[in-house]
C-alpha positions in Angstrom: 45.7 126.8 124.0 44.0 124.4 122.1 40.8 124.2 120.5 38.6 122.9 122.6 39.7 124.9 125.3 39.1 128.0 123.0 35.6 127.2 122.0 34.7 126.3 125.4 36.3 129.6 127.6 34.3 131.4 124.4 31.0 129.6 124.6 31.8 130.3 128.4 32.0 134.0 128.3 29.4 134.6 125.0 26.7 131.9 126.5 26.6 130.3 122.8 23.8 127.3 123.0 26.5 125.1 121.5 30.2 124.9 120.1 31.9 122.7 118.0 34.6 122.5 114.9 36.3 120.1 112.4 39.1 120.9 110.5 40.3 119.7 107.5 43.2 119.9 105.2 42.5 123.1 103.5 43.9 126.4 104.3 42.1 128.1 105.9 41.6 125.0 108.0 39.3 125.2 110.8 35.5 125.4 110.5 33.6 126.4 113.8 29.8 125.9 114.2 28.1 128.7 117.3 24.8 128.3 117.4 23.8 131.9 118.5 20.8 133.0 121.2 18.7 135.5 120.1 21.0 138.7 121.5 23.6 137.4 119.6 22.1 137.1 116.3 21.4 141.1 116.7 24.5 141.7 117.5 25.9 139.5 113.9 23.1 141.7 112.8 24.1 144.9 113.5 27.5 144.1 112.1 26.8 142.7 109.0 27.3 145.1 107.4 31.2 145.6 108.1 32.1 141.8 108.2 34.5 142.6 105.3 36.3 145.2 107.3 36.2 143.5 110.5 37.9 140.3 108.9 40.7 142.9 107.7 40.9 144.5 110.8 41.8 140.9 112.7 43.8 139.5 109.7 46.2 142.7 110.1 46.2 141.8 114.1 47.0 138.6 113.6 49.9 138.8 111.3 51.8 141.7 114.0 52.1 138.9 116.5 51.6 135.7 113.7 53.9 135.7 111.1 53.2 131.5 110.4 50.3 132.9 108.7 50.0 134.7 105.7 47.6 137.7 105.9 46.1 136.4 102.0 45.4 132.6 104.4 43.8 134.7 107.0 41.8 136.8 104.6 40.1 134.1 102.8 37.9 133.7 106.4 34.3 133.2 105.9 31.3 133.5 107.6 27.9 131.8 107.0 24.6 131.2 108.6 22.9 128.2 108.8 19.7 126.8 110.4 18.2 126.4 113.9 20.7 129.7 114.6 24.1 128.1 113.8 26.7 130.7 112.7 29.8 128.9 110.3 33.4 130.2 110.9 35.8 129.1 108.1 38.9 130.2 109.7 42.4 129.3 111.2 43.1 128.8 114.6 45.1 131.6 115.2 42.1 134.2 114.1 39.4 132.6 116.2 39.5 134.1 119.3 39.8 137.6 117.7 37.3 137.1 115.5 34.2 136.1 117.8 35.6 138.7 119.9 35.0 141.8 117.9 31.8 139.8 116.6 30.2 139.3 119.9 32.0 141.6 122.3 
């Protein structure tokens, strides 16, 4: 599936205000902007506190079905907020889906 069909069946089921991405040459290489309604920023909340875990968690998943991607690749994923409620996702494709998953589901 590709990436726009990703974000959008995402921003689809999660009602984000707004999606989009860029990528660039650097490993991890895939930077996706949500910006977040007010439910989901509790919810980011609530799990703040295990972001490091929950990055484990889906790097270990990835690499069972993944093996393109080396778990230390997928571990370097980062999160960030930004303004007007915008969540940053550094990430590679293949963790995506997983990730906003166990974020927001």
């Amino acid at each position: 599936m590709d990436l726009n069909q990703q974000l959008k069946e995402l921003s689809q089921k999660y009602l984000f205000e707004d999606t989009n991405f860029k990528t660039d040459e650097q490993a991890p290489n895939l930077e996706v902007c949500l910006t977040l309604q007010e439910d989901h920023i509790e919810c980011f909340i609530e799990k703040a506190s295990q972001l490091n875990s929950i990055i484990e968690s889906c790097s270990n998943m990835i690499t069972m079905f993944d093996t393109s991607v080396p778990k230390e690749i997928l571990m370097q994923t980062s999160l960030r907020c930004g303004k007007d409620n915008q969540l940053y996702i550094r990430t590679t494709p293949s963790m995506l889906n997983i990730l906003v998953e166990t974020l927001f589901g």
